[in-house]
MARPANU-442733 format. One record per residue: residue in one letter; y, x, z of N, C-alpha, C in turn. Coordinates in steps of 0.2 Angstrom, whole numbers, plus 5000, padded with zeros to 4 digits. Each point is the difference from the previous one (the first is absolute). Example, Ala and Ser with C-alpha at 12.3 -4.5 7.8 and 13.67 -1.06 7.14 Angstrom:
a497250665039500649965000500650045000s500549984996500650045001500549965003
***
This chain:
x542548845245499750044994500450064999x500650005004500350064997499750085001x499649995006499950065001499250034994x499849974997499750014995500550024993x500449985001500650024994500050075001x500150015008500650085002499150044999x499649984999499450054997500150054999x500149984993499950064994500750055002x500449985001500750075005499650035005x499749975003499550055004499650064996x499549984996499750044997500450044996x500650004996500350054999500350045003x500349955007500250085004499450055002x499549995001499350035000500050054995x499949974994499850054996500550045000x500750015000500650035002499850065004x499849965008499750085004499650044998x499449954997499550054996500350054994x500549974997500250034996500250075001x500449995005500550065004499550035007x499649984999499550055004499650074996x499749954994499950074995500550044998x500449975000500850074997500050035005x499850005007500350025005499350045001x499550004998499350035001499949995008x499849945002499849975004499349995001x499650035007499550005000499749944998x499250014996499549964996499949965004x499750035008499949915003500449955000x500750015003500449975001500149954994x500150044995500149964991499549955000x499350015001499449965003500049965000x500350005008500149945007500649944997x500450034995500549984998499849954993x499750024998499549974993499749955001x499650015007499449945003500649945003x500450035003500549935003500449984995x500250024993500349964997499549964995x499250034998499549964999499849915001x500350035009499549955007500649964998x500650014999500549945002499949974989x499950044996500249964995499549975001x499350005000499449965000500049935006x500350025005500349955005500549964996x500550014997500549954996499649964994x499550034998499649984994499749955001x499650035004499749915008500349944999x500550015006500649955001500449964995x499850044995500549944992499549984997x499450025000499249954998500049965003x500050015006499749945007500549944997x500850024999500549935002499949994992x499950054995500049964994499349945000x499650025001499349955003500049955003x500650025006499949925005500849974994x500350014998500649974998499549944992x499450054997499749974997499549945003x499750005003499649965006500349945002x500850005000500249945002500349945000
***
């Protein structure tokens, strides 16, 4: 389970880049491309703690 835990330090450091992408006036796609892959992974983590919340109920 711990890697579930080191999540949310992920998505901060994410938001981080993006943050210091805009200061930096970093082109629009790439901020994009960066937005979509920190979407895909929180919505992925979201998943993953439903499921084992569900099966931990289930059992």
């Amino acid at each position: 389970m711990r890697e579930f835990n080191m999540a949310p330090d992920t998505v901060k450091i994410e938001l981080r880049i993006i943050a210091c992408g805009l200061l930096m006036k970093e082109p629009a796609h790439r901020y994009f491309t960066k937005v979509i892959k920190l979407v895909i992974v929180a919505l992925n983590n979201i998943c993953i703690k439903t499921q084992f919340s569900l099966l931990s109920i289930y059992k």
